[in-house]
PyMOL commands that place a pseudoatom at each C-alpha (Angstrom):
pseudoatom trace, name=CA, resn=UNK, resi=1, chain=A, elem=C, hetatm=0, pos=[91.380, 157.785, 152.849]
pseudoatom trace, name=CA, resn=UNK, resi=2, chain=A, elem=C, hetatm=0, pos=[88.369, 156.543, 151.317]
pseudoatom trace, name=CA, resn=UNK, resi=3, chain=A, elem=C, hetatm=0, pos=[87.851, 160.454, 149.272]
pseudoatom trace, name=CA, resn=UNK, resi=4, chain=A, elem=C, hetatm=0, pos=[91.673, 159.592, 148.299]
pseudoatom trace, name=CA, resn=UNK, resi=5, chain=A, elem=C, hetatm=0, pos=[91.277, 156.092, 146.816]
pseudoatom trace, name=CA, resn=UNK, resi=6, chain=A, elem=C, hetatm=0, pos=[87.897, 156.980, 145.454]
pseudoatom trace, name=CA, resn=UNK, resi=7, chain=A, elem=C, hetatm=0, pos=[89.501, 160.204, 143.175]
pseudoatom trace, name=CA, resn=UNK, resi=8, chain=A, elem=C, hetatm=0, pos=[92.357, 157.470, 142.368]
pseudoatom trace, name=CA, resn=UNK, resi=9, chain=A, elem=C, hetatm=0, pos=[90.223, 154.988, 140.438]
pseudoatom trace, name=CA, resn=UNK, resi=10, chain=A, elem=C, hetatm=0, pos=[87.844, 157.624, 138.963]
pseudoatom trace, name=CA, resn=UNK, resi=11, chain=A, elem=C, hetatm=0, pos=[90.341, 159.716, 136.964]
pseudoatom trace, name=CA, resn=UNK, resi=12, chain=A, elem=C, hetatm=0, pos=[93.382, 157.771, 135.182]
pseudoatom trace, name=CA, resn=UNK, resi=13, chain=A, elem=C, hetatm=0, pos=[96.043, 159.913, 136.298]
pseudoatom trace, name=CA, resn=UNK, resi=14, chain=A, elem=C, hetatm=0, pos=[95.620, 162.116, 139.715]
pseudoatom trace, name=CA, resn=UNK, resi=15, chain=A, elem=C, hetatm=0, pos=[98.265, 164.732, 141.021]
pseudoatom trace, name=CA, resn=UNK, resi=16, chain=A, elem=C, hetatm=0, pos=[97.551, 165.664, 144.739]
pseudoatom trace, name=CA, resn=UNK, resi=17, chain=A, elem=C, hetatm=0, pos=[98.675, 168.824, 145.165]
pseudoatom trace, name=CA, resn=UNK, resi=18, chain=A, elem=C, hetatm=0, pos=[99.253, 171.846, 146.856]
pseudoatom trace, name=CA, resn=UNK, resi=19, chain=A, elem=C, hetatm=0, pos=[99.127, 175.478, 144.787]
pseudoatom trace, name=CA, resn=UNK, resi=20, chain=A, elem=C, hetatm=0, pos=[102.090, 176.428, 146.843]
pseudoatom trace, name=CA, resn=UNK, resi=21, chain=A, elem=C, hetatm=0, pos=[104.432, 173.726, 145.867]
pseudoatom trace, name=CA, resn=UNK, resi=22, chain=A, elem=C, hetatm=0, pos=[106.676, 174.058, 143.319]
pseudoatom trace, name=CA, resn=UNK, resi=23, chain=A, elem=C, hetatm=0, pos=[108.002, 170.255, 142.979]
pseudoatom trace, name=CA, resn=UNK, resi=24, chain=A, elem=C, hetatm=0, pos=[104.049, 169.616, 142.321]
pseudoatom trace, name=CA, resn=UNK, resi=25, chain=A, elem=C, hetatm=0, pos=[103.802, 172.759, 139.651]
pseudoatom trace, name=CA, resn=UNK, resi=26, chain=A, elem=C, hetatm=0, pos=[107.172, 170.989, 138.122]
pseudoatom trace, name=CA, resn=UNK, resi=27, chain=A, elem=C, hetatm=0, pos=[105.547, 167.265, 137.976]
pseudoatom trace, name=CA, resn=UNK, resi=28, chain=A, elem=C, hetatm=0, pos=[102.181, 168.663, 136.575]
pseudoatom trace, name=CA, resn=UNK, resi=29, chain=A, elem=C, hetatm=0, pos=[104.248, 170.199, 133.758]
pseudoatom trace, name=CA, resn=UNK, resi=30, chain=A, elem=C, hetatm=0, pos=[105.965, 166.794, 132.754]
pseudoatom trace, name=CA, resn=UNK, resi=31, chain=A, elem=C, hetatm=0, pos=[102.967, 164.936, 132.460]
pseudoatom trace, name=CA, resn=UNK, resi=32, chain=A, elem=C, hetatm=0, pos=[101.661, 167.789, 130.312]
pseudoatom trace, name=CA, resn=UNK, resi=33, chain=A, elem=C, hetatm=0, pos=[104.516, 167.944, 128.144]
pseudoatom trace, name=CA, resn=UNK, resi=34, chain=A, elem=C, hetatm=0, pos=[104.293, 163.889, 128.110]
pseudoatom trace, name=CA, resn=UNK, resi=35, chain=A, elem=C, hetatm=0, pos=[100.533, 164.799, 126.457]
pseudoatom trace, name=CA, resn=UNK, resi=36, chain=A, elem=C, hetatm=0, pos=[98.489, 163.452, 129.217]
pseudoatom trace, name=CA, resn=UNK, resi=37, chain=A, elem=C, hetatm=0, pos=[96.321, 165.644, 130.875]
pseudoatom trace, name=CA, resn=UNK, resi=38, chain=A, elem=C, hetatm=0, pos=[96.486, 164.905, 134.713]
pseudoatom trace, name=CA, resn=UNK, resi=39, chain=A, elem=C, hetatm=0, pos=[93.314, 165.632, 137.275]
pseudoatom trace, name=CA, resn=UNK, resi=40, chain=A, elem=C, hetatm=0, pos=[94.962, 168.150, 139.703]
pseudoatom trace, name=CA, resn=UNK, resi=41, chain=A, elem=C, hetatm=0, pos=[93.487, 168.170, 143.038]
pseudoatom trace, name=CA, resn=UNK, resi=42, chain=A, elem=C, hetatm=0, pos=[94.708, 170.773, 145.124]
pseudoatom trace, name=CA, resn=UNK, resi=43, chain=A, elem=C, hetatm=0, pos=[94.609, 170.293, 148.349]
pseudoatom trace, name=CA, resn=UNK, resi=44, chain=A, elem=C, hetatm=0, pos=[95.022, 173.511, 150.200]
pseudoatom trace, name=CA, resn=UNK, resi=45, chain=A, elem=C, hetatm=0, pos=[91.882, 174.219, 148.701]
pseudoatom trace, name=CA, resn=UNK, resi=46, chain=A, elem=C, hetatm=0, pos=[89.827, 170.946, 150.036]
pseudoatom trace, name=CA, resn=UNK, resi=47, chain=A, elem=C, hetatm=0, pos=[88.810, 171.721, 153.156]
pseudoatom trace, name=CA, resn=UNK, resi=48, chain=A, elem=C, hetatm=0, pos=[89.356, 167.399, 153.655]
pseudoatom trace, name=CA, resn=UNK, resi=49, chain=A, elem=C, hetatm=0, pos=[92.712, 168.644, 152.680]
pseudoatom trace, name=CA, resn=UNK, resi=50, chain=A, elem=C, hetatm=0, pos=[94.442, 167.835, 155.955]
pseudoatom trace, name=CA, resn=UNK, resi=51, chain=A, elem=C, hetatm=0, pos=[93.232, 164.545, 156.410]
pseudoatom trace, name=CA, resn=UNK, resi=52, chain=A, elem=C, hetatm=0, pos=[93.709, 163.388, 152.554]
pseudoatom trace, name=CA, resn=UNK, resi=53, chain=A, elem=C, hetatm=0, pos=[97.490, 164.245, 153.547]
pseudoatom trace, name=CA, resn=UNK, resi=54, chain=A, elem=C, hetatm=0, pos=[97.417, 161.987, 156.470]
pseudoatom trace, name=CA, resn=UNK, resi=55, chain=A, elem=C, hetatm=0, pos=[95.689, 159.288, 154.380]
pseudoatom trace, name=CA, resn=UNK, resi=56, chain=A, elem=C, hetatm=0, pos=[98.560, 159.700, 151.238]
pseudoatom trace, name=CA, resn=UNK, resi=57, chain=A, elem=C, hetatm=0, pos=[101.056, 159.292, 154.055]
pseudoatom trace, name=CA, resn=UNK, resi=58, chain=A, elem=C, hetatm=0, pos=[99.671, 156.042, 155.371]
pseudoatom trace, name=CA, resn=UNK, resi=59, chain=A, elem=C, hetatm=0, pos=[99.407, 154.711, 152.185]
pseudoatom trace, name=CA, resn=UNK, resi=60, chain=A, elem=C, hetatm=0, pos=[103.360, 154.874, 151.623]
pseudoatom trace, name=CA, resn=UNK, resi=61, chain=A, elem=C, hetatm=0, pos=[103.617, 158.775, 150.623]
pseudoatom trace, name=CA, resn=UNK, resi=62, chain=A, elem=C, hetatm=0, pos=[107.201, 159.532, 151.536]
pseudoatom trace, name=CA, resn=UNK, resi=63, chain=A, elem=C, hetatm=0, pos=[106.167, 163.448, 151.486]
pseudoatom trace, name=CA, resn=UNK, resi=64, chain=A, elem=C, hetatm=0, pos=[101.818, 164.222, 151.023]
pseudoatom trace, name=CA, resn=UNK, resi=65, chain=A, elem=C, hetatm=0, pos=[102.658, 165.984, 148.250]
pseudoatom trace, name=CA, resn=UNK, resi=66, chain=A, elem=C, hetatm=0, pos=[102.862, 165.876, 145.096]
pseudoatom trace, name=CA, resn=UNK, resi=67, chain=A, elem=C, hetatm=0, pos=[101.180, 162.149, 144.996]
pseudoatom trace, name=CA, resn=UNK, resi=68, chain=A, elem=C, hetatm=0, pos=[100.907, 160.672, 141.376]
pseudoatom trace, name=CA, resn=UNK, resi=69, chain=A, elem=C, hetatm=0, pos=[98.479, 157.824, 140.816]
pseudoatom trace, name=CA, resn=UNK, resi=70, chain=A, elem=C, hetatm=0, pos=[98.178, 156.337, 137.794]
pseudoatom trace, name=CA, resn=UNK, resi=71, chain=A, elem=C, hetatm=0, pos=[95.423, 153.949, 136.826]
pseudoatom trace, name=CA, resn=UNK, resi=72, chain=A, elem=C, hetatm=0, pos=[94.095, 153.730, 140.442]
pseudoatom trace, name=CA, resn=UNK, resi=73, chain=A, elem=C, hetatm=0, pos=[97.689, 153.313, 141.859]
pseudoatom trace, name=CA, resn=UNK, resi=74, chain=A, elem=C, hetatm=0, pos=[100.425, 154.898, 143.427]
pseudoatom trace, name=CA, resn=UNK, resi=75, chain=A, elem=C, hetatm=0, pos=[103.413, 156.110, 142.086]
pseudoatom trace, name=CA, resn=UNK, resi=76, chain=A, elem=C, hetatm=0, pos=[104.819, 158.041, 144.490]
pseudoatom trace, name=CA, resn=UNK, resi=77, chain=A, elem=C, hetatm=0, pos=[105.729, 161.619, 144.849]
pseudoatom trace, name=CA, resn=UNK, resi=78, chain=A, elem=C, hetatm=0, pos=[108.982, 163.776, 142.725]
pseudoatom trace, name=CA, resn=UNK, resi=79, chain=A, elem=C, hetatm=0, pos=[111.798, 161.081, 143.627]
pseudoatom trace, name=CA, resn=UNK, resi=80, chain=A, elem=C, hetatm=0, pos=[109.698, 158.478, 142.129]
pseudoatom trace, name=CA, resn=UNK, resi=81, chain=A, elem=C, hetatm=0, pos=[107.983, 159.877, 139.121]
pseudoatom trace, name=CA, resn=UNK, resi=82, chain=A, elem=C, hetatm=0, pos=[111.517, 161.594, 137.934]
pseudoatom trace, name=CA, resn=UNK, resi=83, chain=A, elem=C, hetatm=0, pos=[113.458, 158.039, 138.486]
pseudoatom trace, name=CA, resn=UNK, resi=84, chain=A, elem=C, hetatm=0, pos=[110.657, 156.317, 136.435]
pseudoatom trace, name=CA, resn=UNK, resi=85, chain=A, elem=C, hetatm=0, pos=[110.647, 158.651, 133.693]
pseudoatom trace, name=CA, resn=UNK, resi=86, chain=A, elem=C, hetatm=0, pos=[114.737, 158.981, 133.603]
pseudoatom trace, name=CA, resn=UNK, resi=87, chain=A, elem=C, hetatm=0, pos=[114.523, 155.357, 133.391]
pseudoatom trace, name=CA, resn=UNK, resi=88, chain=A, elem=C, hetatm=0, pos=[112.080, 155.190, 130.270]
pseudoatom trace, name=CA, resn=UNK, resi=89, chain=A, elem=C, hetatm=0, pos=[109.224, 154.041, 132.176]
pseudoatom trace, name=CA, resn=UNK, resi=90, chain=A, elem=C, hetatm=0, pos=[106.750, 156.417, 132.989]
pseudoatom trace, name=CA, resn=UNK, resi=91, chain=A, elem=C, hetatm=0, pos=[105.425, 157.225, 129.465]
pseudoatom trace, name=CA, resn=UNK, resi=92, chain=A, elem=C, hetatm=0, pos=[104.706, 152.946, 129.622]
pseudoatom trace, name=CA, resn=UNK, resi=93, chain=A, elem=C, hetatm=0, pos=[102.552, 153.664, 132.354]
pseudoatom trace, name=CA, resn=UNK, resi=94, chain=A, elem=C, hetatm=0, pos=[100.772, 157.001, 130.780]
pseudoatom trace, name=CA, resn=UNK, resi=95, chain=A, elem=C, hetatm=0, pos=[100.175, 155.352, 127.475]
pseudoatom trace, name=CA, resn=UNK, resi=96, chain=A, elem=C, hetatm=0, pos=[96.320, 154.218, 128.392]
pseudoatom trace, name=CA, resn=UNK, resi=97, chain=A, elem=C, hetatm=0, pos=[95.981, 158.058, 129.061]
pseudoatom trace, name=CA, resn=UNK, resi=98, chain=A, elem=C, hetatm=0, pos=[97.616, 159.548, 126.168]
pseudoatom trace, name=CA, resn=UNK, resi=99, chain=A, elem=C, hetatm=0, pos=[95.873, 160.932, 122.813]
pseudoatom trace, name=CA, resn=UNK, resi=100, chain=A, elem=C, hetatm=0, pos=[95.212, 158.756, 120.178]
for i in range(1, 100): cmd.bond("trace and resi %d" % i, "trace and resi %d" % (i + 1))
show_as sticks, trace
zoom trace
């Protein structure tokens, strides 16, 4: 948990992620279209990957992957970063990380 939380508060907006998962590939692509360049972490390639997963799904992941944090936080996974940004509210959060 610690390697999780750690990544979370040292990059502004964190994706973990598998390269197999195509509901990660899909959430990666809306934060790049939104302009904000997220730090992917992959973790099929980790070999911590396994127990990052368990420690996302402590922390309130509803599936290990994809898991957005933004600004040290946690989002969520799909269901939650799609209902923010239908509702308006996920470019609020992404503004701190966006290009001037």
């Amino acid at each position: 948990m610690d390697k999780v939380q750690r990544m979370a508060s040292e990059y502004g907006v964190v994706i973990f992620s598998k390269s197999t998962c195509c509901l990660c590939y899909a959430v990666t692509i809306l934060f790049r279209d939104l302009g904000v360049d997220p730090y992917v972490h992959e973790l099929d390639h980790d070999s911590e990957g396994k127990d990052m997963e368990k420690a996302l799904m402590r922390m309130g992941c509803n599936a290990s992957v994809p898991a957005v944090f933004i600004g040290g936080k946690l989002v969520g996974s799909t269901n939650e970063v799609m209902s923010l940004h239908l509702k308006g509210s996920l470019i609020q959060l992404l503004k701190p990380y966006l290009p001037d």
